[in-house]
C-alpha positions as CSV (number, residue, x, y, z in Angstrom):
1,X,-48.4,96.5,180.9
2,X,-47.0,93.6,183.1
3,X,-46.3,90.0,181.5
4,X,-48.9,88.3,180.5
5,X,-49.2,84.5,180.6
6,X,-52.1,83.4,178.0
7,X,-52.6,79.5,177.5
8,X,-53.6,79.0,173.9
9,X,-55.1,75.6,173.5
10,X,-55.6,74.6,169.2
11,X,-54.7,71.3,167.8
12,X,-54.9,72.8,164.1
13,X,-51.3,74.3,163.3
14,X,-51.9,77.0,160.8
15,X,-54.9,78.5,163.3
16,X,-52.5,78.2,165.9
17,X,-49.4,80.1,164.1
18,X,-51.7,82.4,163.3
19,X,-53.1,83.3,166.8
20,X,-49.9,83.0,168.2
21,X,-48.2,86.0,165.3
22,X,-51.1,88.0,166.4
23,X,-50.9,88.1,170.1
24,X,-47.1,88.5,169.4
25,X,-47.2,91.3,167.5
26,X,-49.7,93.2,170.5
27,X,-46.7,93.3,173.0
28,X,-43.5,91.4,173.8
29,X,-45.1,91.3,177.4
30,X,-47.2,88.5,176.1
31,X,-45.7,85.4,177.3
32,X,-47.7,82.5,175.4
33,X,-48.4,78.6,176.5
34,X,-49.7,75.9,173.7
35,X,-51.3,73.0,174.0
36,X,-53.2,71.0,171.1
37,X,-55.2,68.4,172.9
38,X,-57.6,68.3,176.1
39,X,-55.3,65.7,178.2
40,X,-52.4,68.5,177.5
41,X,-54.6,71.8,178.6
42,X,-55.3,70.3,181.8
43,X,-51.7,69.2,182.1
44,X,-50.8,73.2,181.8
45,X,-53.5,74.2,184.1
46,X,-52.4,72.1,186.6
47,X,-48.7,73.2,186.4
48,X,-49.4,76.9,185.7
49,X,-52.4,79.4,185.8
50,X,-52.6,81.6,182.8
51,X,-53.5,85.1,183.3
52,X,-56.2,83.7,180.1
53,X,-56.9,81.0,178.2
54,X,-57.9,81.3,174.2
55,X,-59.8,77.5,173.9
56,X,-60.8,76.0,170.9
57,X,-64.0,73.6,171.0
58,X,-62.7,70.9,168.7
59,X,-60.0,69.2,170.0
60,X,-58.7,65.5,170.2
61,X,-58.2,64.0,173.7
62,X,-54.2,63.6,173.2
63,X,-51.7,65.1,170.8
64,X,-51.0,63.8,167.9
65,X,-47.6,62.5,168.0
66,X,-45.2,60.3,165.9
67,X,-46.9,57.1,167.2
68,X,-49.9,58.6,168.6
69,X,-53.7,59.7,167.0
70,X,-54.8,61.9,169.0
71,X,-57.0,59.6,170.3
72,X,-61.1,60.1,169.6
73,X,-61.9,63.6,168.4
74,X,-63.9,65.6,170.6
75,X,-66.5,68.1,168.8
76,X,-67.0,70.0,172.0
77,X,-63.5,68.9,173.8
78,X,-63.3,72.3,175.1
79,X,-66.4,71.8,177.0
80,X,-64.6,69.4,179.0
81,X,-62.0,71.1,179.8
82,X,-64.4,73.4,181.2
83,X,-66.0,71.5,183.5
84,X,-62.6,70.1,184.6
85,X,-61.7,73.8,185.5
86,X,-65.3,74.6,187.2
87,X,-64.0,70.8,189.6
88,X,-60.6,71.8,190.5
89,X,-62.1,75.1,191.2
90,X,-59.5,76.9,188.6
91,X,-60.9,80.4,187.7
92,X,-59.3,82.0,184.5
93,X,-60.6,84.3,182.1
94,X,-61.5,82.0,178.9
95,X,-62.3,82.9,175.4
96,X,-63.5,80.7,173.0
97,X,-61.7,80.7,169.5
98,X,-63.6,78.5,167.1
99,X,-64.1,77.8,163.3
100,X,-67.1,76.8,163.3
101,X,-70.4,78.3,163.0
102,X,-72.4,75.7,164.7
103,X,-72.2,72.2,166.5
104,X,-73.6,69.6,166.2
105,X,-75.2,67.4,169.4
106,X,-76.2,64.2,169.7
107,X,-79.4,64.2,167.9
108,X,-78.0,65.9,165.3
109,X,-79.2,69.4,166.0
110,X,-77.4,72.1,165.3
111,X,-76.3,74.4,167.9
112,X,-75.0,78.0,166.4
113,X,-72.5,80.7,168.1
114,X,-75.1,82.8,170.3
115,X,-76.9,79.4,171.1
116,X,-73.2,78.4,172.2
117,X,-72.4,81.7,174.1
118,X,-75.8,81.2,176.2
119,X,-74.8,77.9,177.4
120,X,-71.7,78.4,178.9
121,X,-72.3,81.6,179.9
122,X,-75.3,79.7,182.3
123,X,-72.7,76.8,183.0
124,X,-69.2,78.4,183.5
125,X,-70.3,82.4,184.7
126,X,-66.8,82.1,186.5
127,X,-64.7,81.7,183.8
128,X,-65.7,81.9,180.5
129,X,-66.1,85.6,178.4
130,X,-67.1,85.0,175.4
131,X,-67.1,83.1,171.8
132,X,-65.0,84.2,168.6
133,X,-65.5,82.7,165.3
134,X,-62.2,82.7,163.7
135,X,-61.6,82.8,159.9
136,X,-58.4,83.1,158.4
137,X,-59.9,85.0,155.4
138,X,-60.8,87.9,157.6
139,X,-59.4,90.2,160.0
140,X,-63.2,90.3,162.4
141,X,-61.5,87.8,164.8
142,X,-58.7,90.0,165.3
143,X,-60.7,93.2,165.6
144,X,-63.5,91.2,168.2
145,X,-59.8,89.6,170.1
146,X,-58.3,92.7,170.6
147,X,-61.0,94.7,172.4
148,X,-61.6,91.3,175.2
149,X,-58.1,91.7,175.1
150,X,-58.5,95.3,176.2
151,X,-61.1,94.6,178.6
152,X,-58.6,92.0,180.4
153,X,-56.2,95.3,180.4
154,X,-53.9,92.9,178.4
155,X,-54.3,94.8,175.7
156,X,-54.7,98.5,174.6
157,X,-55.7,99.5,171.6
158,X,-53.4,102.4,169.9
159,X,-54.7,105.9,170.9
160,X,-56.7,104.8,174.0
């Protein structure tokens, strides 16, 4: 396997460690980029195209810093940096890693996973490869991660 650049964009620490251990432990050929907000993902993309990005939905517009918020949080944040991607015509492999089940919109309807999926499948068909819910009290994320993973060639699994 060559190096493998994968942008991992999570503003929620113990998520993030915990993505970050597992793509470790895959290979040491995995070379791995953070970012915890949406103005610092496209920041990254503009500097340096991942060979994949791992996106979470819920993120705030900046980092949170000593003296900074995070400005306004953004339920579908990763959404946006979608569309920015689909406007300065950036084509990356992108999986969506998210703890939720289901978002809410506007008027308060509840949009689940699959509903999710559909949606940016229709809207980003260039880019984006699918939706994982994560959960830190099982190991499904990890199981459903590695095979994109493997599909990506990024990843194979042992005995294959």
């Amino acid at each position: 396997m060559n190096s493998v650049y994968i942008l991992l964009v999570e503003d929620e620490a113990p998520k993030r460690a915990h993505i970050e251990r597992f793509l470790k432990g895959l290979s040491t050929e995995i070379t791995i980029a953070v970012a915890q907000s949406v103005n610092s993902a496209l920041d990254v993309l503009d500097e340096h195209l991942p060979d994949l990005l791992l996106l979470d939905m819920s993120l705030p517009t900046f980092s949170v810093g000593e003296r900074e918020s995070g400005g306004r949080p953004q339920g579908e944040g990763g959404i946006e940096i979608l569309r920015y991607m689909t406007l300065a015509e950036i084509v990356c492999p992108t999986i969506v890693i998210t703890g939720y089940e289901a978002f809410l919109r506007e008027a308060g309807k509840p949009v689940d996973l699959s509903q999710l999926r559909m949606e940016l499948e229709e809207e980003f068909p260039r880019c984006f490869k699918g939706v994982l819910h994560y959960n830190s009290t099982y190991d499904e994320w990890k199981t459903e991660l590695g095979k994109a993973l493997a599909e990506f060639n990024i990843y194979t699994e042992k005995g294959k």
